[in-house]
PyMOL Python script that loads the backbone (N, CA, C, O; Angstrom):
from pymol import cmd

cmd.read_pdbstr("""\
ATOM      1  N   UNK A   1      93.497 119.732 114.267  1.00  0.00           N
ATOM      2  CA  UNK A   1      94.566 118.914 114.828  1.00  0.00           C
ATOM      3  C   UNK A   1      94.664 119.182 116.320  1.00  0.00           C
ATOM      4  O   UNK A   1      94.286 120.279 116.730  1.00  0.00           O
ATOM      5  N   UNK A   2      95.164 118.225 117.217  1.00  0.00           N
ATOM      6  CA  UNK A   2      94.776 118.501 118.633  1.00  0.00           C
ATOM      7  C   UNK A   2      96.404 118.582 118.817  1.00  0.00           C
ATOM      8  O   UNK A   2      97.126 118.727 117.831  1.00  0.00           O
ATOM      9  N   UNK A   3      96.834 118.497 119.896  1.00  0.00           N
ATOM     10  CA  UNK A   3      97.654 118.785 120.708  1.00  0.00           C
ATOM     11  C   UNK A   3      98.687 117.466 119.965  1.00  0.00           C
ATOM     12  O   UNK A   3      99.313 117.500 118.906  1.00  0.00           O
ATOM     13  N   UNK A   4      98.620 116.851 120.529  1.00  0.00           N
ATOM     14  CA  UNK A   4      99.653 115.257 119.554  1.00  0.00           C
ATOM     15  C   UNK A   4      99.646 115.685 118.061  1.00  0.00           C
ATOM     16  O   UNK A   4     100.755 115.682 117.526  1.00  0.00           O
ATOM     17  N   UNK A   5      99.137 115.862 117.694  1.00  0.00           N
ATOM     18  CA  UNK A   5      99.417 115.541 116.034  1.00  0.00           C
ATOM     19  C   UNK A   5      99.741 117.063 115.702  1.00  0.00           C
ATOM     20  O   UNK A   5      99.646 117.280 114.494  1.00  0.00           O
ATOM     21  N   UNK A   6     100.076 118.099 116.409  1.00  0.00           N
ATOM     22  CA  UNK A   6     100.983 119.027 116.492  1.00  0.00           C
ATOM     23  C   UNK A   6     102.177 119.025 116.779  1.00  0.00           C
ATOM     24  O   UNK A   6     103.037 119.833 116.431  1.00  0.00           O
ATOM     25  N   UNK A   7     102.280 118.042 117.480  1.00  0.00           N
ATOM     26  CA  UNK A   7     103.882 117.619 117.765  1.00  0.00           C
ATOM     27  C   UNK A   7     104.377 116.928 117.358  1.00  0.00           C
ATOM     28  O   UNK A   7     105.554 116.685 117.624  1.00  0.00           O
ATOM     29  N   UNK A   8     103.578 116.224 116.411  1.00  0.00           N
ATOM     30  CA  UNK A   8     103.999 114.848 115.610  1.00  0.00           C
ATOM     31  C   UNK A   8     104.465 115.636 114.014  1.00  0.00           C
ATOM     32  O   UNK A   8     105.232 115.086 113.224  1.00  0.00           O
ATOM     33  N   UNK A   9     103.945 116.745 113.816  1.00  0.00           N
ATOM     34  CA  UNK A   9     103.768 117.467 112.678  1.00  0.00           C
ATOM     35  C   UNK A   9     105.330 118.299 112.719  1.00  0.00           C
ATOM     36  O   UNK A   9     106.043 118.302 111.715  1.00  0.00           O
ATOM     37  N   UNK A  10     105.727 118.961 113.949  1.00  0.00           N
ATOM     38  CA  UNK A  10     106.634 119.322 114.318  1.00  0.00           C
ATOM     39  C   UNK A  10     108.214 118.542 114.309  1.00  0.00           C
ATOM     40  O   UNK A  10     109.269 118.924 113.802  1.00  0.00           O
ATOM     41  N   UNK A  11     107.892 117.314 115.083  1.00  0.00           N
ATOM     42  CA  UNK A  11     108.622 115.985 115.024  1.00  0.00           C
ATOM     43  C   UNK A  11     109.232 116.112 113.360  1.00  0.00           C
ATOM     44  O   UNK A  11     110.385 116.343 112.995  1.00  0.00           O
ATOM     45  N   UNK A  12     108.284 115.925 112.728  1.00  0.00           N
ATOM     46  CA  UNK A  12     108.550 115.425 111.158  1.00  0.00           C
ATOM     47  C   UNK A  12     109.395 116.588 110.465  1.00  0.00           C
ATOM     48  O   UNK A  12     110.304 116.279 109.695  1.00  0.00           O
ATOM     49  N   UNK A  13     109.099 117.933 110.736  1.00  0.00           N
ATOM     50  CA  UNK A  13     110.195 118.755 110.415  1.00  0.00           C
ATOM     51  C   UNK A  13     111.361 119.338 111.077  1.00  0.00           C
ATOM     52  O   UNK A  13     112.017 120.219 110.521  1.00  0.00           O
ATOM     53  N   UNK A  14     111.670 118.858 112.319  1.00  0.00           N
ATOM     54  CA  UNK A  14     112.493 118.775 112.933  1.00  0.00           C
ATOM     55  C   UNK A  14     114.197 118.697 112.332  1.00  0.00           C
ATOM     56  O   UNK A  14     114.315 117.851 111.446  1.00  0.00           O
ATOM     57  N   UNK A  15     115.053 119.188 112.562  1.00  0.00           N
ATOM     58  CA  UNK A  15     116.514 119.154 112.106  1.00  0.00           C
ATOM     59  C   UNK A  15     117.466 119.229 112.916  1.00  0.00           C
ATOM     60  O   UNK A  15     117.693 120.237 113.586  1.00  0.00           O
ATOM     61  N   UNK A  16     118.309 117.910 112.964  1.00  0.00           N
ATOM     62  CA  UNK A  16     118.311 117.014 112.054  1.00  0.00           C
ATOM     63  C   UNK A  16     116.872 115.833 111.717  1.00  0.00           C
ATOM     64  O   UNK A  16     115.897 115.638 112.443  1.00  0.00           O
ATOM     65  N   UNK A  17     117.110 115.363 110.722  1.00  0.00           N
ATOM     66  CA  UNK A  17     115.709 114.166 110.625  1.00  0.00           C
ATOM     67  C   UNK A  17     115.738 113.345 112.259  1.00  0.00           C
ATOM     68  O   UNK A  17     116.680 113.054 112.998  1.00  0.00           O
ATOM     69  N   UNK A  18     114.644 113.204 112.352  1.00  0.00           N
ATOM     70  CA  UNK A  18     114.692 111.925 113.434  1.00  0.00           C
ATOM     71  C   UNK A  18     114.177 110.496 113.160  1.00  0.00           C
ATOM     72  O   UNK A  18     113.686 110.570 112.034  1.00  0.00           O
ATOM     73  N   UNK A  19     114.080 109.627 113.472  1.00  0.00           N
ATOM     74  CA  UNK A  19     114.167 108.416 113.503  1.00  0.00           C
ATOM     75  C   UNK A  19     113.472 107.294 114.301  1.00  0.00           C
ATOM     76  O   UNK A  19     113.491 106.068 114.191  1.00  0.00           O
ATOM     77  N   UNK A  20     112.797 108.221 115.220  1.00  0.00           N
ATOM     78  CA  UNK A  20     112.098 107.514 116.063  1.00  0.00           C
ATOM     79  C   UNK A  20     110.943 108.240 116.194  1.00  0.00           C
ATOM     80  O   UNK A  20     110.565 108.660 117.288  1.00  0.00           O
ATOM     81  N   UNK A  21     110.118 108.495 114.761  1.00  0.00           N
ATOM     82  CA  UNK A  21     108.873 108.742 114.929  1.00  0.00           C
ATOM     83  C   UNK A  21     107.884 107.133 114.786  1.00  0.00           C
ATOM     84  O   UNK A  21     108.213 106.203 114.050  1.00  0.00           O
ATOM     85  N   UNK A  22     106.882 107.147 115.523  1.00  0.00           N
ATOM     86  CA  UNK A  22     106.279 106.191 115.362  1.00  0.00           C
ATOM     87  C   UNK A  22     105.439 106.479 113.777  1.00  0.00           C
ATOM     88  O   UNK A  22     105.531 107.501 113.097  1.00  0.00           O
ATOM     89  N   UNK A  23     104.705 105.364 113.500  1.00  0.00           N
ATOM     90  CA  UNK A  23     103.847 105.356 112.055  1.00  0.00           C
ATOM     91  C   UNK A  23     102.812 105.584 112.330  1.00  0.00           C
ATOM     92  O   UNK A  23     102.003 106.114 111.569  1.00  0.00           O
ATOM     93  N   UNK A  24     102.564 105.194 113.628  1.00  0.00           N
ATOM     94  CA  UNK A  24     100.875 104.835 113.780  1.00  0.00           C
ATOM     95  C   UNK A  24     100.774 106.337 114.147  1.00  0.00           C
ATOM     96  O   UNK A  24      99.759 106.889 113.722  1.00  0.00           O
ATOM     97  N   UNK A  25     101.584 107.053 114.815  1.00  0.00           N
ATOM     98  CA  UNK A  25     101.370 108.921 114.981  1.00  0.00           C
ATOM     99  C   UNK A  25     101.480 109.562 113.461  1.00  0.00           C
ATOM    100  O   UNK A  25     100.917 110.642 113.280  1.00  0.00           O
ATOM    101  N   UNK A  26     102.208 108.919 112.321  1.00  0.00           N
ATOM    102  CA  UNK A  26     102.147 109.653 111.468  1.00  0.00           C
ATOM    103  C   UNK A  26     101.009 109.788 110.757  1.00  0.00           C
ATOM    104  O   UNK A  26     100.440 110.793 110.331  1.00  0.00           O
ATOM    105  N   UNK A  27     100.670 108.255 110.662  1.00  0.00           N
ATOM    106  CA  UNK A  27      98.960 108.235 110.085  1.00  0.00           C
ATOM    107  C   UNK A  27      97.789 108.815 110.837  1.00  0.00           C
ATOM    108  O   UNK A  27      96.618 108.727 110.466  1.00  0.00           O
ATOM    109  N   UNK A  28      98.281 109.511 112.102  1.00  0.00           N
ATOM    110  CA  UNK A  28      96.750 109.752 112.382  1.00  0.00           C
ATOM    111  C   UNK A  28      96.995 111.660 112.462  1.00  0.00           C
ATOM    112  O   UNK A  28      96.188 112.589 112.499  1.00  0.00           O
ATOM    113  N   UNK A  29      98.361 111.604 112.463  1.00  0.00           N
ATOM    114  CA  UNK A  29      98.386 113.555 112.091  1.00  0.00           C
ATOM    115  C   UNK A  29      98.039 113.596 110.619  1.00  0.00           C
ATOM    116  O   UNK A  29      97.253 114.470 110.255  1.00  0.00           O
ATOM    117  N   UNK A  30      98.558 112.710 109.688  1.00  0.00           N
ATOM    118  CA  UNK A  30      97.822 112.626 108.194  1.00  0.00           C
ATOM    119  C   UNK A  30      96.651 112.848 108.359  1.00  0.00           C
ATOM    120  O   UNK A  30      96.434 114.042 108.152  1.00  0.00           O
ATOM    121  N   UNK A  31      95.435 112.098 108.732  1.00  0.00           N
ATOM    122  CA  UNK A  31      94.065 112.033 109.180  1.00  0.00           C
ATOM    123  C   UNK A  31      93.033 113.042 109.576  1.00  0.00           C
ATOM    124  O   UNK A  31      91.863 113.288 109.285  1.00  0.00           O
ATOM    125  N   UNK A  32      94.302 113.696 110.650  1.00  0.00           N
ATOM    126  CA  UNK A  32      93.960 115.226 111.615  1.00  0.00           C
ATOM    127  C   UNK A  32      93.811 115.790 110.318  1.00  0.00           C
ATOM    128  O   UNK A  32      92.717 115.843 109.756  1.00  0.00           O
ATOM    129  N   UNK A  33      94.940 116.243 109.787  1.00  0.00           N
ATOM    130  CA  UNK A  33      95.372 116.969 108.647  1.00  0.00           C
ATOM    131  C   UNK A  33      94.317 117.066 106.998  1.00  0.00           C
ATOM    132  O   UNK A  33      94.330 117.658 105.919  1.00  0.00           O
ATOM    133  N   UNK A  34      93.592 116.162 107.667  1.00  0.00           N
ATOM    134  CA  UNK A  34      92.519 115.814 106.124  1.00  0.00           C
ATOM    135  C   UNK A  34      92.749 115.058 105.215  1.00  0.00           C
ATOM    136  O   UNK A  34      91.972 115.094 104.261  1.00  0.00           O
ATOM    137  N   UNK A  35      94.126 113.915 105.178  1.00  0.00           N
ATOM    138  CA  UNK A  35      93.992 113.229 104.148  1.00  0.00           C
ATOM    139  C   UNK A  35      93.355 112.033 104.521  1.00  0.00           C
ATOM    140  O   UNK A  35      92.812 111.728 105.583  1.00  0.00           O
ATOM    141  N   UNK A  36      93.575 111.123 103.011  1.00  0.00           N
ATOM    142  CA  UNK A  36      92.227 110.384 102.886  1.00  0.00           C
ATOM    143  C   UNK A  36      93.414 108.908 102.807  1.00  0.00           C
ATOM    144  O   UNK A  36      93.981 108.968 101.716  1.00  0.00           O
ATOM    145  N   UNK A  37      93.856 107.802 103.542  1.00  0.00           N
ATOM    146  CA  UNK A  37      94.694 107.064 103.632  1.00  0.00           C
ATOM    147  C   UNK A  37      93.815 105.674 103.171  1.00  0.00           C
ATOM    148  O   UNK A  37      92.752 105.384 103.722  1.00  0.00           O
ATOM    149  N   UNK A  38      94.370 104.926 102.168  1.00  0.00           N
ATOM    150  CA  UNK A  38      93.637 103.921 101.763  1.00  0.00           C
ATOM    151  C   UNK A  38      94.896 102.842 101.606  1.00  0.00           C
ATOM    152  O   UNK A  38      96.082 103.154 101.503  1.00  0.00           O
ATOM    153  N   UNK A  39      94.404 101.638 101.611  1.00  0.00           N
ATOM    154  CA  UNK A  39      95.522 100.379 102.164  1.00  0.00           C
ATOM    155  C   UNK A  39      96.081 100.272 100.421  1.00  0.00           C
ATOM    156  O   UNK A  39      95.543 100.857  99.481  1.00  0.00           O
ATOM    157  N   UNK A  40      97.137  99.476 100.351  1.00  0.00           N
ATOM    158  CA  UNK A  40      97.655  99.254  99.275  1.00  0.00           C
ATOM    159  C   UNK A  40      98.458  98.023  98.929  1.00  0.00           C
ATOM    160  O   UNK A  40      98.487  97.616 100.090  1.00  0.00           O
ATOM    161  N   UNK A  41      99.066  97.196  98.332  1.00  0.00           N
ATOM    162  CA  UNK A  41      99.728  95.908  98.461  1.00  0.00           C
ATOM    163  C   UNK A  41     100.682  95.998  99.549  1.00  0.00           C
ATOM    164  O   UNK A  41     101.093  97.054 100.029  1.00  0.00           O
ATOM    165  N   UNK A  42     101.002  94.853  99.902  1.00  0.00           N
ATOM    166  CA  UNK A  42     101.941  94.879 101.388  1.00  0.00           C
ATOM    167  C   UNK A  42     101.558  95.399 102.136  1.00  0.00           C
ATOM    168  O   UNK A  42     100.451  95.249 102.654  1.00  0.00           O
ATOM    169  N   UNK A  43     102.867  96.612 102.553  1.00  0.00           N
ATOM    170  CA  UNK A  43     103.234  97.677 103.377  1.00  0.00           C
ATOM    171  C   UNK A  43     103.033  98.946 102.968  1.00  0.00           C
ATOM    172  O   UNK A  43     103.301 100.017 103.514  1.00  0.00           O
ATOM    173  N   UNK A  44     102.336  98.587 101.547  1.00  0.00           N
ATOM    174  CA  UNK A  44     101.961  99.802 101.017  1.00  0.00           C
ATOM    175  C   UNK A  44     100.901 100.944 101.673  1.00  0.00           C
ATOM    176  O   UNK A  44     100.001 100.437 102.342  1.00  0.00           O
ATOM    177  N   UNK A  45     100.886 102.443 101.570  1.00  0.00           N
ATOM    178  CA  UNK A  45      99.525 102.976 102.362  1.00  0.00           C
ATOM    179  C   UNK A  45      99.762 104.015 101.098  1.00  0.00           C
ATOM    180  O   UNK A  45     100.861 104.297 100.620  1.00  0.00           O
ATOM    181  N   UNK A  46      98.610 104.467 100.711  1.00  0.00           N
ATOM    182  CA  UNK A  46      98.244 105.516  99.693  1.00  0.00           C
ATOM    183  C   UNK A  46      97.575 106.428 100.448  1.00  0.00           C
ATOM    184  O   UNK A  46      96.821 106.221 101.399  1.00  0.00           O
ATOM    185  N   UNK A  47      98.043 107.854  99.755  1.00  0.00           N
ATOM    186  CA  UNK A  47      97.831 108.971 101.166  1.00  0.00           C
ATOM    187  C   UNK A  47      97.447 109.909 100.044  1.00  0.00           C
ATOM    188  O   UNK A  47      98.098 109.659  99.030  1.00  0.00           O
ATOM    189  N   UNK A  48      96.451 111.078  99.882  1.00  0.00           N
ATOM    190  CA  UNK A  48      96.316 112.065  99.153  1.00  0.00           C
ATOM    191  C   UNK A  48      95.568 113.543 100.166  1.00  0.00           C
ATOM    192  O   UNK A  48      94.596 113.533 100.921  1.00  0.00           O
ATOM    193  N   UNK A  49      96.172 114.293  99.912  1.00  0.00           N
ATOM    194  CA  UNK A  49      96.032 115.321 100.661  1.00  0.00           C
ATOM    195  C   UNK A  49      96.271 117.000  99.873  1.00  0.00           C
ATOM    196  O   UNK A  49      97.362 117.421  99.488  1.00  0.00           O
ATOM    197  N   UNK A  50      95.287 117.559  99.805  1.00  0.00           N
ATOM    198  CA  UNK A  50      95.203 118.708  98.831  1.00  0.00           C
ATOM    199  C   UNK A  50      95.554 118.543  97.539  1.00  0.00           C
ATOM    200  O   UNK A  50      96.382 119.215  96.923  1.00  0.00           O
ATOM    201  N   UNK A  51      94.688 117.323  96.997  1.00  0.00           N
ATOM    202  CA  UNK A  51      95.184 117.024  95.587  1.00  0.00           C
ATOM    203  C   UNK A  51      96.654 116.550  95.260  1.00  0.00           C
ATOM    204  O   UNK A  51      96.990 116.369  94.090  1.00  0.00           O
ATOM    205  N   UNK A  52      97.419 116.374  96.186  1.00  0.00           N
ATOM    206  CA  UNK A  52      98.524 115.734  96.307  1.00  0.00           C
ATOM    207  C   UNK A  52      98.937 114.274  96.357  1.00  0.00           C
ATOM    208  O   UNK A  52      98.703 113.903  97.507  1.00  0.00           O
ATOM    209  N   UNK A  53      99.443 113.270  95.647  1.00  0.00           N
ATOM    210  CA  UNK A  53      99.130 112.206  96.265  1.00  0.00           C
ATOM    211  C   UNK A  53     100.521 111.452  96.344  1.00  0.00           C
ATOM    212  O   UNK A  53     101.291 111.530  95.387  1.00  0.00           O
ATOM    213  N   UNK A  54     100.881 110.659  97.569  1.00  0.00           N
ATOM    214  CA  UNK A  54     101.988 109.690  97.701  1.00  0.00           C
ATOM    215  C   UNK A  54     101.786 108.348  98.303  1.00  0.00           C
ATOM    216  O   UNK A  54     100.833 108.241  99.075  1.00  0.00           O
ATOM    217  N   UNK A  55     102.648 107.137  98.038  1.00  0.00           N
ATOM    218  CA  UNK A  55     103.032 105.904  98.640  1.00  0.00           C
ATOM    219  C   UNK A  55     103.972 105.894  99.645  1.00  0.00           C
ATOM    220  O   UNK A  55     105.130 106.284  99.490  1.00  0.00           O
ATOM    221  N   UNK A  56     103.375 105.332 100.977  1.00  0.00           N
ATOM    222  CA  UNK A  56     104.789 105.335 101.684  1.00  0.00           C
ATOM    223  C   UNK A  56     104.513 103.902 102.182  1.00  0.00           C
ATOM    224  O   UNK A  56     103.362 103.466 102.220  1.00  0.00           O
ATOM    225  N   UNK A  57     105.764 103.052 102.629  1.00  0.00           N
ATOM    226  CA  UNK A  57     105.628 101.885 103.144  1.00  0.00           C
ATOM    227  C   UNK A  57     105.693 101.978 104.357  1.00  0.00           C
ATOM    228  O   UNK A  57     106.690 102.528 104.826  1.00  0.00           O
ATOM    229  N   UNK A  58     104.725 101.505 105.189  1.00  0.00           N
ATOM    230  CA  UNK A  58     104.651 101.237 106.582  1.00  0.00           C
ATOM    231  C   UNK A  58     106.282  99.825 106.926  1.00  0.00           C
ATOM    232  O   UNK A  58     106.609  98.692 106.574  1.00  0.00           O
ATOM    233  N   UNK A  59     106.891 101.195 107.994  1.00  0.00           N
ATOM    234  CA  UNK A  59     107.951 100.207 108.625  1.00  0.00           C
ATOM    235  C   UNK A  59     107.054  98.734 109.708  1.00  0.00           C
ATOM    236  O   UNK A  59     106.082  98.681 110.461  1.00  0.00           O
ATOM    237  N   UNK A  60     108.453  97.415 109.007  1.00  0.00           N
ATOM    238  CA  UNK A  60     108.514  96.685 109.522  1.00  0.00           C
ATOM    239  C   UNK A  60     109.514  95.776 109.656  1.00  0.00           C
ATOM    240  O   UNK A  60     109.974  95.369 108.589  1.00  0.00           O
ATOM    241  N   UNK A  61     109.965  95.360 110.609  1.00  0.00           N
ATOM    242  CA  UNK A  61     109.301  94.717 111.956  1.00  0.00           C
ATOM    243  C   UNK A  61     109.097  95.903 112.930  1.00  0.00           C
ATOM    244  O   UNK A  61     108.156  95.897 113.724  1.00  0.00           O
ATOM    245  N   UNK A  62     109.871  96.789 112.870  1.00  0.00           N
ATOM    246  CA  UNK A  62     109.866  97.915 113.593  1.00  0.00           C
ATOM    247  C   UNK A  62     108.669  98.705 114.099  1.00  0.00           C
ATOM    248  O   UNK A  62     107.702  97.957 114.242  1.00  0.00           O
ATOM    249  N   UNK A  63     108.413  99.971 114.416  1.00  0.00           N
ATOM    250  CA  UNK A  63     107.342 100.631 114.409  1.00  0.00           C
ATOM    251  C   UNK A  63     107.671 102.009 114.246  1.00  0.00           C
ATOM    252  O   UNK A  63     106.858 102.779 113.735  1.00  0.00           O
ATOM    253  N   UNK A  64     108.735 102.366 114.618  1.00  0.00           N
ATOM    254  CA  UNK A  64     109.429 103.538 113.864  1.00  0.00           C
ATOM    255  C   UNK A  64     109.639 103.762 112.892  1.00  0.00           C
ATOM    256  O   UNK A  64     110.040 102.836 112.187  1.00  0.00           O
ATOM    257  N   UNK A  65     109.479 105.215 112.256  1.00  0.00           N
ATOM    258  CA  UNK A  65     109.886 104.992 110.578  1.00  0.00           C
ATOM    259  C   UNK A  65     111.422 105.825 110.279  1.00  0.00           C
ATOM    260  O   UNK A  65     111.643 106.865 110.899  1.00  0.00           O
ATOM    261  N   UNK A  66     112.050 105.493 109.672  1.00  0.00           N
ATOM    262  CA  UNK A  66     113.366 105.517 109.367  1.00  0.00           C
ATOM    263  C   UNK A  66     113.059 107.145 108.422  1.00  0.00           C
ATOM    264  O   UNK A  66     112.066 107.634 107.884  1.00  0.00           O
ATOM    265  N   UNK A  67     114.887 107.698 108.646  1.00  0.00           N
ATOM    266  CA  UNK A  67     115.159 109.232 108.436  1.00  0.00           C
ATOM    267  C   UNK A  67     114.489 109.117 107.024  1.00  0.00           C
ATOM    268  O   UNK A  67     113.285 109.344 106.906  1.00  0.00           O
ATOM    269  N   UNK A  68     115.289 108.754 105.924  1.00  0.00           N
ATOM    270  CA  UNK A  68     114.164 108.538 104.839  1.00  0.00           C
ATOM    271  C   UNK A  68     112.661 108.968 104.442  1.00  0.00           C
ATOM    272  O   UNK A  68     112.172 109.772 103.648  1.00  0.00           O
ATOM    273  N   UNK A  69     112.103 107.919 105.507  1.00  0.00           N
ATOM    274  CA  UNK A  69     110.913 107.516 104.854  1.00  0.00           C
ATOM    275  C   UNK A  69     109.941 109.050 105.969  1.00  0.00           C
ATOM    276  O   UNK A  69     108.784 109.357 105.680  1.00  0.00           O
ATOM    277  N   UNK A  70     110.700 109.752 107.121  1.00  0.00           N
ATOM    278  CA  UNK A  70     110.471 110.960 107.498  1.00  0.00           C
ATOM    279  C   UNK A  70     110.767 112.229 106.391  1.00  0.00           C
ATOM    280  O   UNK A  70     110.180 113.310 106.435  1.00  0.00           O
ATOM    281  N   UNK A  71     111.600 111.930 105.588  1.00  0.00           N
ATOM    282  CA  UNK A  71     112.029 112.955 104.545  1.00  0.00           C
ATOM    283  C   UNK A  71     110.864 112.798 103.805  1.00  0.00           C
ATOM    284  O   UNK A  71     110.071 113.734 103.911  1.00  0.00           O
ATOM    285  N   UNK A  72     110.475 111.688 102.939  1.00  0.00           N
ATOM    286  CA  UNK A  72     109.445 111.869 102.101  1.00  0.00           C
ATOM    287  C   UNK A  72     108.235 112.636 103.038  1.00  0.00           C
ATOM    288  O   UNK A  72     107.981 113.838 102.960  1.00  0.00           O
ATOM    289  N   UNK A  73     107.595 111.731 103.880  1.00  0.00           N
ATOM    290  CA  UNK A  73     106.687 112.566 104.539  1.00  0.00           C
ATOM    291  C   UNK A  73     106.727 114.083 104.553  1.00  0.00           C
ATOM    292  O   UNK A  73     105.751 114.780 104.278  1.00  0.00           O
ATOM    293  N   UNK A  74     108.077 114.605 104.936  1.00  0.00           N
ATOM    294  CA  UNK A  74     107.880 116.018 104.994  1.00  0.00           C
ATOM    295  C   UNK A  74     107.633 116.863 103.603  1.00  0.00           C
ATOM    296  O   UNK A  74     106.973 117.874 103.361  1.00  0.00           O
ATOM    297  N   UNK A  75     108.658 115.785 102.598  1.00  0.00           N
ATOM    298  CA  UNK A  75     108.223 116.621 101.085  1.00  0.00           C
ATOM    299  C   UNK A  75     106.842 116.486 100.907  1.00  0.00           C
ATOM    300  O   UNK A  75     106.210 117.407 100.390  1.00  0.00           O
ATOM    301  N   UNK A  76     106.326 115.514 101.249  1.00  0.00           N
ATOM    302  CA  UNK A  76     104.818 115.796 100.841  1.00  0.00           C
ATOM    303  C   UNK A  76     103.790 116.228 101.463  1.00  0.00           C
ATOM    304  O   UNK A  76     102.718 116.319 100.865  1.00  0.00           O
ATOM    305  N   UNK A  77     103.948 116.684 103.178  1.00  0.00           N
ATOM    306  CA  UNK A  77     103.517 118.057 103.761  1.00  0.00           C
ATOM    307  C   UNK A  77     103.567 118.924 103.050  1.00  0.00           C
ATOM    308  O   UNK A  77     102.600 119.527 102.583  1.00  0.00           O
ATOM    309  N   UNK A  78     104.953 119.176 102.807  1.00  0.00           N
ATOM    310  CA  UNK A  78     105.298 120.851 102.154  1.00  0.00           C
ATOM    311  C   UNK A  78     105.068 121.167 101.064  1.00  0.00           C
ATOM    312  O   UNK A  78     104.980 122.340 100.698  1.00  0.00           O
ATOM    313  N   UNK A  79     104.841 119.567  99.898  1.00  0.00           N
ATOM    314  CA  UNK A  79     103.900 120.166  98.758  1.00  0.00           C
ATOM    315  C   UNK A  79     102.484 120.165  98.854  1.00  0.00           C
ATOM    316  O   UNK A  79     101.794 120.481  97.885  1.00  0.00           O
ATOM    317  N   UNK A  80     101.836 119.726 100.308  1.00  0.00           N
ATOM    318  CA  UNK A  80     100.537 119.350 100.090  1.00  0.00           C
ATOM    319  C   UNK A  80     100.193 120.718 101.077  1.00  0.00           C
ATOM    320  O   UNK A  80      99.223 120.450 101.786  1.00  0.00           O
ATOM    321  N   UNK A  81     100.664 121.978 101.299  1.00  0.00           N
ATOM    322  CA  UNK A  81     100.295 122.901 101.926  1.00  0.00           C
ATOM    323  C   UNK A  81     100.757 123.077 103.149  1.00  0.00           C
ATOM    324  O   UNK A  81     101.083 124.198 103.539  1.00  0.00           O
ATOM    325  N   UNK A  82     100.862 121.799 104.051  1.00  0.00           N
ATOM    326  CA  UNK A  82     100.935 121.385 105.681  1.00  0.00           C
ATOM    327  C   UNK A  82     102.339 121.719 106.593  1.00  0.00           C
ATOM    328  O   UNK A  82     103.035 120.704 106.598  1.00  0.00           O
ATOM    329  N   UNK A  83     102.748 122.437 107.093  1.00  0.00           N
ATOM    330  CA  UNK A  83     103.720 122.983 107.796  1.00  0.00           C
ATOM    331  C   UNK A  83     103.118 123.438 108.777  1.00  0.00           C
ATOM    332  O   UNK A  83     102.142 124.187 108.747  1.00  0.00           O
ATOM    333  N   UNK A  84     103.963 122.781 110.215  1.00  0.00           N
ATOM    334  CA  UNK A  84     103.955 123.637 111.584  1.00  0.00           C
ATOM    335  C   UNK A  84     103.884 125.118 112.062  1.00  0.00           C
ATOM    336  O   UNK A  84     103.905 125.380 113.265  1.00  0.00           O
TER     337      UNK A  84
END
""", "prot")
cmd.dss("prot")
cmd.show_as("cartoon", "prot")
cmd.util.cbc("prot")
cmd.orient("prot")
């Protein structure tokens, strides 16, 4: 992971949640991170990472992803090994 997707990794566990992480940074610290991101209906994105696997919907119209959909992300860092 380089320098950005350390801070993007950081970002995501941050407290309180934030709200103005972009998606397109989340998918590519996913990426850094080794998972394997494959498209899915809609807004769907399928993400598996240390045998772990989740759905998250890519925000839209927006490009930020909402406190929420940052919460899941982090539960599934923290079950998939991945912490700052």
């Amino acid at each position: 992971m380089n320098q950005k997707h350390r801070r993007t990794l950081e970002a995501v566990f941050e407290d309180p949640v934030r709200s103005n992480i972009s998606w397109r940074d989340i998918e590519a610290m996913l990426k850094a991170a080794g998972a394997e991101i494959s498209e899915g209906a809609g807004s769907r994105v399928r993400v598996a990472l240390n045998r772990v696997r989740a759905v998250f919907h890519r925000p839209h119209p927006k490009k930020e992803t909402d406190k929420g959909a940052v919460k899941s992300v982090r539960r599934f860092l923290t079950e998939a090994g991945v912490t700052p």
